[in-house]
C-alpha positions as CSV (number, residue, x, y, z in Angstrom):
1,X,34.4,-49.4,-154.2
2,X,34.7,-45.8,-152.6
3,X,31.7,-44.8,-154.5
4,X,29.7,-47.3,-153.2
5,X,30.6,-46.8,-149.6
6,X,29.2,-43.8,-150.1
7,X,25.9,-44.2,-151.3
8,X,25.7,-48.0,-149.5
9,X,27.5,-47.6,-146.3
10,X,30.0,-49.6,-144.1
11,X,27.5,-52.2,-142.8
12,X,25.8,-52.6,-146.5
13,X,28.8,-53.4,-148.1
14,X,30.2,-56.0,-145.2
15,X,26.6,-58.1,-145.4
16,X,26.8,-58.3,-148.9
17,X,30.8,-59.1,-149.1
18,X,30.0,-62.0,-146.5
19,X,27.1,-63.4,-148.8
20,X,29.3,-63.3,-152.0
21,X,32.0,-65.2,-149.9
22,X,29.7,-67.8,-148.7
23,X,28.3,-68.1,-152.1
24,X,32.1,-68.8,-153.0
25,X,32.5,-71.5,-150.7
26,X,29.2,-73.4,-152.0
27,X,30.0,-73.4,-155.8
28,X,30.4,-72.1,-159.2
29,X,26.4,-72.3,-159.9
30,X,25.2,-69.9,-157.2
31,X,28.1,-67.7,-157.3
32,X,26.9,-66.6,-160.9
33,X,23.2,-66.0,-159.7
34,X,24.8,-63.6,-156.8
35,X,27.2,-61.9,-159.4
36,X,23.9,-61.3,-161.5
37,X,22.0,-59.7,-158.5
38,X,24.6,-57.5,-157.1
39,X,25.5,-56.1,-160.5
40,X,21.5,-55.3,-160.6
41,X,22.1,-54.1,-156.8
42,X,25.2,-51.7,-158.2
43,X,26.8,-52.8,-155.0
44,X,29.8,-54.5,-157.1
């Protein structure tokens, strides 16, 4: 995670924790399609 707070930034790294924790909270389905995009991001 320090890497990417680096290259991302504080406020990067918050809006896209807050999107994978809403994902959470709506189900199994979506949370995979969000793990799939932030790995493609390299946020995660």
């Amino acid at each position: 995670m320090k890497e990417n707070r680096r290259k991302w930034g504080k406020n990067a790294l918050q809006a896209e924790g807050r999107r994978f924790e809403s994902v959470n909270a709506h189900g199994k389905e979506r949370q995979s399609k969000v793990k799939i995009l932030t790995k493609n991001r390299k946020v995660f």
